[in-house]
OpenMM code with the backbone's topology and positions (N, CA, C; nanometers):
from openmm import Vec3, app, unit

residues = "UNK UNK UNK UNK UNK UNK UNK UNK UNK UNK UNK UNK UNK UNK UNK UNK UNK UNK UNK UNK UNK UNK UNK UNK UNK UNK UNK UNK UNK UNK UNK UNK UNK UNK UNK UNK UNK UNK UNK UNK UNK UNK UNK UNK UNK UNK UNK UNK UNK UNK UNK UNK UNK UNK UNK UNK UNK UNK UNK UNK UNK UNK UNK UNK UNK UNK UNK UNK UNK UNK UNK UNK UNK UNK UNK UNK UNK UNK UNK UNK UNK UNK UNK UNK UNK UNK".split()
positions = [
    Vec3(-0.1168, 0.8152, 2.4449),
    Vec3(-0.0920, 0.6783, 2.4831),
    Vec3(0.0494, 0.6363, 2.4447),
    Vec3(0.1388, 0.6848, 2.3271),
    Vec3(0.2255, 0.6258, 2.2785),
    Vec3(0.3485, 0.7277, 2.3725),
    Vec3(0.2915, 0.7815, 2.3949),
    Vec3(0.4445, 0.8525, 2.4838),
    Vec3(0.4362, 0.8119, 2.6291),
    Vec3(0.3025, 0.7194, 2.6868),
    Vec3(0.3306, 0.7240, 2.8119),
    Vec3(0.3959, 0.5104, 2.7947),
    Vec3(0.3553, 0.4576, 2.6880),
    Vec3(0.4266, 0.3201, 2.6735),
    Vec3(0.5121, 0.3052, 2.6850),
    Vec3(0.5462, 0.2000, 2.7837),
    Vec3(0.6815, 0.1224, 2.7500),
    Vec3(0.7204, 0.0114, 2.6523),
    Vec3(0.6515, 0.0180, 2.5725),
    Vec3(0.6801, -0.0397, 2.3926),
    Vec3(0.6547, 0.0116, 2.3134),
    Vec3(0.7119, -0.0334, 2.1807),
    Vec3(0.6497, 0.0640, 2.0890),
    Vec3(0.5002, 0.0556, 2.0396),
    Vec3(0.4624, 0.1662, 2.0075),
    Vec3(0.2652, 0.1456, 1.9813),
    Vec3(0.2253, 0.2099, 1.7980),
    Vec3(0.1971, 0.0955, 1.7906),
    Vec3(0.1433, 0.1508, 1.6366),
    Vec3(0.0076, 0.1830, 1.6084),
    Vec3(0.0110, 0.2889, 1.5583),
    Vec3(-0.1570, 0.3590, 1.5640),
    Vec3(-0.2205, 0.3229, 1.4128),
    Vec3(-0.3314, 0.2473, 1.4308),
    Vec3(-0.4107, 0.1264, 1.3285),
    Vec3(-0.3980, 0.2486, 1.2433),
    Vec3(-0.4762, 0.3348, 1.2491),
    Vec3(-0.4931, 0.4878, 1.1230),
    Vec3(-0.4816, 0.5949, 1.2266),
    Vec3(-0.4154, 0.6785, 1.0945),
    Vec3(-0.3688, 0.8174, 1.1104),
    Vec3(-0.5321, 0.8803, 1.0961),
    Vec3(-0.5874, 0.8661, 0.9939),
    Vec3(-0.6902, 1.0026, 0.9269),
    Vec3(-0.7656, 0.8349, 0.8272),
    Vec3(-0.8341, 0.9452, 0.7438),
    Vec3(-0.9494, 0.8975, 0.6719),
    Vec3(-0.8201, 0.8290, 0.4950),
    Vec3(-0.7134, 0.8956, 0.5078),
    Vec3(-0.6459, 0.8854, 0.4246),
    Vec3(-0.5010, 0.7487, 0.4527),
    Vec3(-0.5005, 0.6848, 0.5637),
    Vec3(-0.4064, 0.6202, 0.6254),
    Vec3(-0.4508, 0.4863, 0.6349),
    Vec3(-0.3747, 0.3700, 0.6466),
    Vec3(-0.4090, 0.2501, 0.7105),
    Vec3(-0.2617, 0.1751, 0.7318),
    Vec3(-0.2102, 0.2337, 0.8386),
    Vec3(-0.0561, 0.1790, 0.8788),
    Vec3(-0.0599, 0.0085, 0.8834),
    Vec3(-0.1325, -0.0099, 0.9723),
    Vec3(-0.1327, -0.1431, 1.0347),
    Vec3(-0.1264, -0.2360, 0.9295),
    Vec3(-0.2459, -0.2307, 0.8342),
    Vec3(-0.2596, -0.2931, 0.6949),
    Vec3(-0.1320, -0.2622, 0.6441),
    Vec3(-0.1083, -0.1842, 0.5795),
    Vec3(0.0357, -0.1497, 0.5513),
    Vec3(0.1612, -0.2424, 0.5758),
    Vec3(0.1245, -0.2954, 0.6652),
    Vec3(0.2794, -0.3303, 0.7712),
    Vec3(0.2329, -0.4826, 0.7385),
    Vec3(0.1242, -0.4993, 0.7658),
    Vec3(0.0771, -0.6488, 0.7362),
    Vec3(0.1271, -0.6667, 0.6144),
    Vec3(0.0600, -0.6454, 0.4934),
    Vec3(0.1270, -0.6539, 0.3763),
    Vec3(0.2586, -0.6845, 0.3304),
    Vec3(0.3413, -0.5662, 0.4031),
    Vec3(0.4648, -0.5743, 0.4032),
    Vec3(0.5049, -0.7021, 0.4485),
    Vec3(0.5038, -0.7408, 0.5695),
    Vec3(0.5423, -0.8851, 0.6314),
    Vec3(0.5105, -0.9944, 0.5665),
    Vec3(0.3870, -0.9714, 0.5368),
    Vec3(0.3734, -1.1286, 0.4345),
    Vec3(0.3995, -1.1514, 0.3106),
    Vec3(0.4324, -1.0474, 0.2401),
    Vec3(0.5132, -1.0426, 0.1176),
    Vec3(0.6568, -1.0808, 0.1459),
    Vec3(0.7080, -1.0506, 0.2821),
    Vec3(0.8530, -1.1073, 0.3043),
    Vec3(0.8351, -1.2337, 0.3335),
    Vec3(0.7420, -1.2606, 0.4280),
    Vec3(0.7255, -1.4057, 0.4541),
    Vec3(0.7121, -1.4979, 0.3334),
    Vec3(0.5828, -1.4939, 0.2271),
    Vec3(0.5356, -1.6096, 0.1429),
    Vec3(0.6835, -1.5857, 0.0650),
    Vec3(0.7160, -1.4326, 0.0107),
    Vec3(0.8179, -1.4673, -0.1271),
    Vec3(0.9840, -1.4981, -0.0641),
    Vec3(1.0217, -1.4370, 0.0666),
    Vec3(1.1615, -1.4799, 0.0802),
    Vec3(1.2274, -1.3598, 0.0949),
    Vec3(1.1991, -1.2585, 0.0236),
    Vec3(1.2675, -1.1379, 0.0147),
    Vec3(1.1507, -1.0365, -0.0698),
    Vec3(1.1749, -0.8901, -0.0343),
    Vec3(1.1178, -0.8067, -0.0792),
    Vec3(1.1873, -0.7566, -0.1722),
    Vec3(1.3104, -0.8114, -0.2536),
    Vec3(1.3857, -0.7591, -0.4042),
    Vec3(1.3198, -0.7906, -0.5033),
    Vec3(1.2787, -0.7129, -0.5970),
    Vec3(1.2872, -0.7721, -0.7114),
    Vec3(1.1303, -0.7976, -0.7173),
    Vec3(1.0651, -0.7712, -0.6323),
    Vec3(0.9309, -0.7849, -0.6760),
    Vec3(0.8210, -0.6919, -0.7157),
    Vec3(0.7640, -0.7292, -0.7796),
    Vec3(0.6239, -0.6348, -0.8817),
    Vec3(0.5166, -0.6286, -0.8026),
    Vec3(0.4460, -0.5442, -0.7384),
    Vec3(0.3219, -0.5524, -0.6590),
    Vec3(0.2246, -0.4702, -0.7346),
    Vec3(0.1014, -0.5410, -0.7333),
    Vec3(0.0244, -0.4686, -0.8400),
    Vec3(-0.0999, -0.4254, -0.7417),
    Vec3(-0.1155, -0.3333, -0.8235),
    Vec3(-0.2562, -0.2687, -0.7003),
    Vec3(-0.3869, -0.2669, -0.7502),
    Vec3(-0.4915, -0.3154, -0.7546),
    Vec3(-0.5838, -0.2659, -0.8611),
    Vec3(-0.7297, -0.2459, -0.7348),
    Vec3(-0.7859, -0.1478, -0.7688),
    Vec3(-0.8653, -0.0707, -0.7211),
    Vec3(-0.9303, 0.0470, -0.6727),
    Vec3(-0.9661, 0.1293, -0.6176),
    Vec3(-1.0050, 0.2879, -0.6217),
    Vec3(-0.8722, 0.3384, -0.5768),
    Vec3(-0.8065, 0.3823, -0.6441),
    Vec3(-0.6486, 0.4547, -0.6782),
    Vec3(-0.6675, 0.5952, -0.5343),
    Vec3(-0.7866, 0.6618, -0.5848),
    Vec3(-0.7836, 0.7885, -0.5408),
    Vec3(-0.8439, 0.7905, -0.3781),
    Vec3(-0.9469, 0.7162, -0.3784),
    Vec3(-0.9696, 0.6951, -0.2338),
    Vec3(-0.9442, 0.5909, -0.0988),
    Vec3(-0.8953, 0.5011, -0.2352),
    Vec3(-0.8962, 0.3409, -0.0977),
    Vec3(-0.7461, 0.3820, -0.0351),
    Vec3(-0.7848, 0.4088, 0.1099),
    Vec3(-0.6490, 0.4337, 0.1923),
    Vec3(-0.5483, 0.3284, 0.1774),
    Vec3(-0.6182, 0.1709, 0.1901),
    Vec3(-0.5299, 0.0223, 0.1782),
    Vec3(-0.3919, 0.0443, 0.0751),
    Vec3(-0.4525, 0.1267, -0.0555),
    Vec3(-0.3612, 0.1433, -0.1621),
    Vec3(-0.2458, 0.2246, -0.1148),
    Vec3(-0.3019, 0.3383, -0.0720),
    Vec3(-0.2146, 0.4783, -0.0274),
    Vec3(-0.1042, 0.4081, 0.0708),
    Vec3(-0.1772, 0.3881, 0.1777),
    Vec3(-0.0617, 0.3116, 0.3021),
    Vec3(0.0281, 0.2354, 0.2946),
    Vec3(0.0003, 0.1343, 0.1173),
    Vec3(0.1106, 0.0104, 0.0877),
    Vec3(0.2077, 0.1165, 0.0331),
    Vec3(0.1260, 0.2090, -0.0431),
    Vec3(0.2587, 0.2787, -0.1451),
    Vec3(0.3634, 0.3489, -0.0463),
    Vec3(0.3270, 0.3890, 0.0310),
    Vec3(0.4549, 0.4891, 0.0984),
    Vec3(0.4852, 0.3806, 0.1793),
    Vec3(0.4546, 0.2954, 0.2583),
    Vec3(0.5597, 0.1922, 0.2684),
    Vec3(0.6224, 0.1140, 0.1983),
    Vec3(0.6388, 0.0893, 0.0749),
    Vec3(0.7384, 0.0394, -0.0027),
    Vec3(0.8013, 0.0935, -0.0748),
    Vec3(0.7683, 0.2226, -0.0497),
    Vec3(0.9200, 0.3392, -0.0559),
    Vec3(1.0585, 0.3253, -0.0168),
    Vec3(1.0537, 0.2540, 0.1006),
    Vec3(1.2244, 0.2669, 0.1293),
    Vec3(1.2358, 0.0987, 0.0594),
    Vec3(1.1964, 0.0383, 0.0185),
    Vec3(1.2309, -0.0994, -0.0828),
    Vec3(1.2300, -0.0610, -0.2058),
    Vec3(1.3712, -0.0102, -0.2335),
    Vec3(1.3426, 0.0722, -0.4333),
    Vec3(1.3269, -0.0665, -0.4945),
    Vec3(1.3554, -0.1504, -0.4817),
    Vec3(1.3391, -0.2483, -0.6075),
    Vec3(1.2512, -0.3378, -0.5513),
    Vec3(1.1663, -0.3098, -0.5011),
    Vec3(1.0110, -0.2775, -0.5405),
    Vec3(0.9970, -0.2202, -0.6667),
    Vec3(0.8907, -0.3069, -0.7584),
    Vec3(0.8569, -0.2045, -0.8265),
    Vec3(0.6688, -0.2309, -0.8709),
    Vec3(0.6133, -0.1149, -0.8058),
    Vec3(0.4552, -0.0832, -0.7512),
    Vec3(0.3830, -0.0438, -0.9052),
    Vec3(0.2787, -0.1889, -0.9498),
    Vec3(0.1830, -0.0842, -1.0532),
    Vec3(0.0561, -0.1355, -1.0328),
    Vec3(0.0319, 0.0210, -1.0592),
    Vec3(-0.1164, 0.0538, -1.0274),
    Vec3(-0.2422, 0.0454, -1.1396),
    Vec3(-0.4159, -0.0152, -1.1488),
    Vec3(-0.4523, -0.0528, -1.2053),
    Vec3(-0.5801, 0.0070, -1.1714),
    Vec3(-0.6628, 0.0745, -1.1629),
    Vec3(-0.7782, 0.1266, -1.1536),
    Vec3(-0.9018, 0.0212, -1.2264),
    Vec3(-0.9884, -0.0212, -1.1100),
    Vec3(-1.0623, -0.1090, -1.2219),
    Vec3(-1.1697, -0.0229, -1.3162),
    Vec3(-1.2271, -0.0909, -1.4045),
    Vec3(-1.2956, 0.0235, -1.5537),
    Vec3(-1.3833, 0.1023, -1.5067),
    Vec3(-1.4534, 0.0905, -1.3815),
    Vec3(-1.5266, 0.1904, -1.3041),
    Vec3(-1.4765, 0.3167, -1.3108),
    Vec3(-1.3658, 0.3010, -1.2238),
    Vec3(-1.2905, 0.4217, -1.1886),
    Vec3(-1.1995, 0.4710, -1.2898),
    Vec3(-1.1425, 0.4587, -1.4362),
    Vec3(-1.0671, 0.4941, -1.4801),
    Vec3(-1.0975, 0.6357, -1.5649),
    Vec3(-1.0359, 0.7457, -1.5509),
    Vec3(-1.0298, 0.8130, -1.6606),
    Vec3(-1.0770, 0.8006, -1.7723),
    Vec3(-1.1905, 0.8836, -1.8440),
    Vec3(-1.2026, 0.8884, -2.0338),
    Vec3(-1.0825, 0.8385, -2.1154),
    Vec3(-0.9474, 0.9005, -2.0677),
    Vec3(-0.8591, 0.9136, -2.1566),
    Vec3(-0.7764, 0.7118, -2.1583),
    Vec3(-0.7888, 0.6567, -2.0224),
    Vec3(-0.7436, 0.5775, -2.0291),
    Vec3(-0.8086, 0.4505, -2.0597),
    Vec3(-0.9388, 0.4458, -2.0563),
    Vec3(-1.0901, 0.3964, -2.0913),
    Vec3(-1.0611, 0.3820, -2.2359),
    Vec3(-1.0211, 0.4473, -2.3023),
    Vec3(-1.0449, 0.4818, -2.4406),
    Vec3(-0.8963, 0.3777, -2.5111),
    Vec3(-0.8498, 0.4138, -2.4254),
    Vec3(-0.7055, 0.3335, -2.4963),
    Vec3(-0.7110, 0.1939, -2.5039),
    Vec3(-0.8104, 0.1774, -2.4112),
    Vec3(-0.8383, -0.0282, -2.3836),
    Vec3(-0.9027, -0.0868, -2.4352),
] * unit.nanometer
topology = app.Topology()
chain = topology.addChain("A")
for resn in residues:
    res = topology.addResidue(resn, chain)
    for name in ("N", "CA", "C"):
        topology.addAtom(name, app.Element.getBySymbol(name[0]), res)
């Protein structure tokens, strides 16, 4: 479909591991509500390892280095080792 368009076409998900569209949303309204995407802290908290939503924000705010992305696993999902420290 995207090679026979005459616009550009964004494909909602890649795989079981993707969620572009979300992705892009995010992105936009973080420019929209704050003004600029410098300088800001985006925090992630939820299934780290499987929720695609997480995966798709992180590699798009890759090319924004100052971004700066932290991640929060809620106590469900965390590691023994990091469980233990809290």
């Amino acid at each position: 479909m995207a090679d026979a368009a005459k616009v550009p076409v964004i494909n909602e998900e890649d795989s079981a591991e993707q969620y572009s569209t979300k992705a892009l949303l995010d992105i936009y309204t973080l420019q929209k509500e704050k003004g600029s995407l410098k300088n800001l802290k985006v925090l992630m908290i939820g299934d780290l390892k499987y929720d695609r939503t997480v995966h798709s924000l992180s590699y798009a705010m890759v090319p924004f280095h100052s971004m700066e992305d932290i991640y929060m696993p809620p106590m469900c999902c965390r590691c023994r080792m990091i469980s233990s420290m809290t």
